[in-house]
Backbone as JSON, one array per atom type, in Angstrom:
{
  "sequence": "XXXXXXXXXXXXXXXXXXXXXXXXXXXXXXXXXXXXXXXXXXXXXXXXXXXXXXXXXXXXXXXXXXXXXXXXXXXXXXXXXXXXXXXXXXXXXXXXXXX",
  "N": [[3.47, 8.07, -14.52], [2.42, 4.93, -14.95], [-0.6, 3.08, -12.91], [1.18, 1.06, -10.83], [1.67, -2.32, -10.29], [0.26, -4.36, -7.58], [2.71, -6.11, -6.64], [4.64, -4.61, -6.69], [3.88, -2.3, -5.2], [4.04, -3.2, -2.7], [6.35, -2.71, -0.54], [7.06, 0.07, -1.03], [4.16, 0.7, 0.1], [4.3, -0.8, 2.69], [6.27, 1.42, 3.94], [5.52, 3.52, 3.98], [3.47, 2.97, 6.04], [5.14, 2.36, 7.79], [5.9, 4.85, 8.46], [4.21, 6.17, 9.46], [3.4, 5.42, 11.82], [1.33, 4.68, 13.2], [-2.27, 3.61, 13.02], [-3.62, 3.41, 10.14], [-5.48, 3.9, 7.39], [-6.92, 2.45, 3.99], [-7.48, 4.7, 2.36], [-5.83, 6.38, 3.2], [-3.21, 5.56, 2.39], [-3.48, 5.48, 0.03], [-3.68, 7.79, -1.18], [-1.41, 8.99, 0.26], [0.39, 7.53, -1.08], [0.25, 7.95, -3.63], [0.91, 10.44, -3.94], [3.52, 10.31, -3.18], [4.76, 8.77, -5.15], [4.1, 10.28, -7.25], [1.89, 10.1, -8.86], [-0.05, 10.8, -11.75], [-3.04, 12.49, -11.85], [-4.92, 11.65, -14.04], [-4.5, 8.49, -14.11], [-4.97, 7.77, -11.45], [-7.55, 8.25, -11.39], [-8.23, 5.68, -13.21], [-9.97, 3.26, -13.88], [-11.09, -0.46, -13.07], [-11.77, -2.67, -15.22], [-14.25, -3.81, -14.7], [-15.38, -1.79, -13.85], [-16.06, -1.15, -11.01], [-14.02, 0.27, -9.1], [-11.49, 2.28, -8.06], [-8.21, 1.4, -10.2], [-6.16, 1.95, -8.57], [-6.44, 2.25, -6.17], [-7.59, -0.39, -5.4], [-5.23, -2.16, -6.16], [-3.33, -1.08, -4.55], [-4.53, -2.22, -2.22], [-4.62, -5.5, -2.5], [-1.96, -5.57, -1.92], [-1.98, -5.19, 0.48], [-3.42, -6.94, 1.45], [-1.78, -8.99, 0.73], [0.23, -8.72, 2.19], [-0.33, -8.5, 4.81], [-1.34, -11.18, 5.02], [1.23, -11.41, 5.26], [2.11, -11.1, 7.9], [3.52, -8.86, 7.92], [1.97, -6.4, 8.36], [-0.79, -5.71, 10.79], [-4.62, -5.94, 10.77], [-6.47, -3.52, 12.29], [-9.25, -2.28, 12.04], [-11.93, -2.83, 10.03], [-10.46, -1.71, 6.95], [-8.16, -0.52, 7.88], [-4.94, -0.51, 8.99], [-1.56, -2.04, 10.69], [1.73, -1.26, 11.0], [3.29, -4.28, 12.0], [5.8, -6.26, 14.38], [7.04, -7.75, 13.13], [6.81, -6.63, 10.59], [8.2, -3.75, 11.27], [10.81, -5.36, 11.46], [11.55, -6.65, 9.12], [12.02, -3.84, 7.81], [14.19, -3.33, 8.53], [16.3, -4.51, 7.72], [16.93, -3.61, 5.49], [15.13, -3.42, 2.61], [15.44, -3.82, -0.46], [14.23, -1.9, -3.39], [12.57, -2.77, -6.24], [11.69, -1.76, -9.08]],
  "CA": [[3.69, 6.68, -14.15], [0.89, 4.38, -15.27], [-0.41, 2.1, -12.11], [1.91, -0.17, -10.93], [1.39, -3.56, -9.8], [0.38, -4.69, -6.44], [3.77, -6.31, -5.98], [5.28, -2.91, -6.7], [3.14, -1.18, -3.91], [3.78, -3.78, -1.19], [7.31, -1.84, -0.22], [6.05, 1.53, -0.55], [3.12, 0.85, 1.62], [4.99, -1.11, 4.37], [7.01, 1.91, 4.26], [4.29, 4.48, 4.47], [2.81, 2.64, 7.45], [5.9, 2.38, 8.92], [6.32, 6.24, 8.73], [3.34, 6.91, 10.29], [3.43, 4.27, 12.98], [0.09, 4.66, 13.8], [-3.46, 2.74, 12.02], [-3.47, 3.67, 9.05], [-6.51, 3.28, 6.51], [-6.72, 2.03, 3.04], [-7.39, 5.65, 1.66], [-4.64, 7.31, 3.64], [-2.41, 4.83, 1.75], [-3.91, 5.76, -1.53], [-3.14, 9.85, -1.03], [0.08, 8.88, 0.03], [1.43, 6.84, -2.01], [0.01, 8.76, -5.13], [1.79, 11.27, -3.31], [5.19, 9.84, -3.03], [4.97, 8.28, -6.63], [4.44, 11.26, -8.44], [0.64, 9.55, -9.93], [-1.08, 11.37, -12.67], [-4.59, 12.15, -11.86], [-5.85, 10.15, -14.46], [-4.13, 7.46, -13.09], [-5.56, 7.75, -10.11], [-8.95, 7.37, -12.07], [-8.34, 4.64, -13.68], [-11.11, 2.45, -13.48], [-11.2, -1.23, -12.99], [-12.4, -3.31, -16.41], [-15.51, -3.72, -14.12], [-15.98, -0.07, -13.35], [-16.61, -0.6, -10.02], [-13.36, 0.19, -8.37], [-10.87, 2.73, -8.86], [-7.37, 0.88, -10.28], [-4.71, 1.98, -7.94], [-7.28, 1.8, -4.76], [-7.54, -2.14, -5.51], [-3.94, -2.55, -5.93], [-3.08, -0.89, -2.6], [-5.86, -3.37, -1.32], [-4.48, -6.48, -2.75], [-0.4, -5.51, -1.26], [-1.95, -4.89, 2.32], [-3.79, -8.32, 1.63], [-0.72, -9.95, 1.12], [1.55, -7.93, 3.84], [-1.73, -9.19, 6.5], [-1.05, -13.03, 5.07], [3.03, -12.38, 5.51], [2.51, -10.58, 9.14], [3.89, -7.74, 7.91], [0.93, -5.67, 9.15], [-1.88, -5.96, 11.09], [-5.99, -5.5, 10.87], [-7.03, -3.22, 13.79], [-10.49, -2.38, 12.34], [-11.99, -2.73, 8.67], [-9.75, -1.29, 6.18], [-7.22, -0.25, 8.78], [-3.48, -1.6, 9.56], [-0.55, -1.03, 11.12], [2.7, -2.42, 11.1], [3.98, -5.34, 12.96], [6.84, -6.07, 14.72], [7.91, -8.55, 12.37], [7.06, -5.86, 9.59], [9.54, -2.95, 11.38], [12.6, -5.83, 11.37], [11.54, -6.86, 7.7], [12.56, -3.16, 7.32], [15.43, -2.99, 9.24], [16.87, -5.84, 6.93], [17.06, -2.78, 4.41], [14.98, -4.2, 1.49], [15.41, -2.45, -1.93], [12.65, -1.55, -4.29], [12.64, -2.75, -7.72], [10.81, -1.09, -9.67]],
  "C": [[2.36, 5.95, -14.21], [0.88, 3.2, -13.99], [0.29, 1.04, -12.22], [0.91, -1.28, -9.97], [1.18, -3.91, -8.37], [1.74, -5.14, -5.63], [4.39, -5.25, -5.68], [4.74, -2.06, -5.67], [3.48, -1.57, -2.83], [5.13, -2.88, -0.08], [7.08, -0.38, 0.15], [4.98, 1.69, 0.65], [3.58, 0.51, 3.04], [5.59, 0.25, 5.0], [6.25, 3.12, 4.69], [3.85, 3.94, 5.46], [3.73, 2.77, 8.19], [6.39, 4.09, 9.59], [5.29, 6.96, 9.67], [3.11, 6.34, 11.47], [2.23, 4.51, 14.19], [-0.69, 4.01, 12.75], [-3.39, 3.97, 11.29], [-4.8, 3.68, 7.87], [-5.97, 3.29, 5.0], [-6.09, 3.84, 2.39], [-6.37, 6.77, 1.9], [-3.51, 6.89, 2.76], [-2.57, 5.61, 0.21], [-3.38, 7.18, -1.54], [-2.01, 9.86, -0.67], [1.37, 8.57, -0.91], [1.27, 7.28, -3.85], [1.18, 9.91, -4.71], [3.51, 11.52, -3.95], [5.46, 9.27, -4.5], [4.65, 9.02, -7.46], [2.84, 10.62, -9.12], [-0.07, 10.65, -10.31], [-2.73, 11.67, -12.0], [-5.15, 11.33, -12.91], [-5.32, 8.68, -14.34], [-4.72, 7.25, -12.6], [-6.93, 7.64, -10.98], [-9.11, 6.71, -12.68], [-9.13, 3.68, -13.44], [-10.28, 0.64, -13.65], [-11.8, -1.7, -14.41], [-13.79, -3.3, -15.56], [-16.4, -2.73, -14.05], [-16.4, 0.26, -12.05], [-15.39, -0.02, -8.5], [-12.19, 1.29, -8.89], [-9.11, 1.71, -8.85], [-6.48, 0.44, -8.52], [-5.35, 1.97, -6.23], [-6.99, -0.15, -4.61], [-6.32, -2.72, -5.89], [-3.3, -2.46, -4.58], [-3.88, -1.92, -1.56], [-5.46, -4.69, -1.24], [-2.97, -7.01, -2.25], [-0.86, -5.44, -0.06], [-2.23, -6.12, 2.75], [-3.05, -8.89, 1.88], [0.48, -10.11, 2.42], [0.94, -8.57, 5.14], [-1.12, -10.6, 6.59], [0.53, -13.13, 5.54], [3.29, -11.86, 6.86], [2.9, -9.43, 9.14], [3.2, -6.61, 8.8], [-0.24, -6.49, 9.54], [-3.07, -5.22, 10.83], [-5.86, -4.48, 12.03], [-8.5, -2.96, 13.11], [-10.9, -2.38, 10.57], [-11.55, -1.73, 8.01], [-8.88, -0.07, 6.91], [-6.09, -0.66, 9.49], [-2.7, -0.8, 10.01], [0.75, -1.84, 11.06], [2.83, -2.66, 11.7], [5.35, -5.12, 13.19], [7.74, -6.84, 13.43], [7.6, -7.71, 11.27], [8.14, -4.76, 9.84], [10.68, -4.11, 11.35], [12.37, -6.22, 9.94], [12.52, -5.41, 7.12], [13.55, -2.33, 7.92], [16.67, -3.83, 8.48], [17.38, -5.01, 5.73], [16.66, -3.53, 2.76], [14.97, -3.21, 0.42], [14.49, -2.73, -2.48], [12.83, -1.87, -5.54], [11.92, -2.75, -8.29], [11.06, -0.96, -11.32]]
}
C-alpha cells in the first residue's frame, strides 16, 4: 500500500487513539497504524521531496492537525493527544472509511 493521504489517516488515527484511550504520541501512531495498514517498509521510508521528514510520519502529523482544529482530539504535551469527548461521540455516530 503506497502512503495514503492525510485525509485517509484521519479515521484510522481517531480510531487508534480511541483504542488506547490514553495520550498517545505522534510515533506510537506511526507503528500503529503501519501496523494496522499492512505498510511496506519502504513505505515507511519514504522520504519527503525535501528529505527532511519521513512521508507517512508527516501525514499522520497533518490528520492529528486537523482532528486538534475539529476537537476531535486534544494536545496534552508536544506531539501528544488524546481523544475528546466530542471525538468518542464522532465515533459512536459509526463513521465509515473510504478508502
Amino acid at each position: 500500500m503506497p502512503v495514503p493521504d492525510y485525509q485517509s489517516l484521519m479515521l484510522p488515527l481517531l480510531r487508534f487513539v480511541a483504542e488506547k484511550n490514553v495520550e498517545t504520541s505522534t510515533s506510537e501512531a506511526v507503528e500503529g497504524l503501519a501496523k494496522i495498514l499492512s505498510m511496506k517498509d519502504e513505505d515507511l521510508n519514504a522520504m519527503l521531496p525535501s528529505g527532511t521528514q519521513f512521508t507517512f510520519f508527516n501525514r499522520i502529523s497533518w490528520a492529528a492537525m486537523y482532528m486538534k482544529k475539529a476537537c476531535l482530539i486534544e494536545t496534552t504535551r508536544r506531539g501528544y493527544y488524546r481523544i475528546t469527548n466530542v471525538g468518542m461521540n464522532f465515533l459512536g455516530h459509526s463513521p465509515k472509511l473510504s478508502m
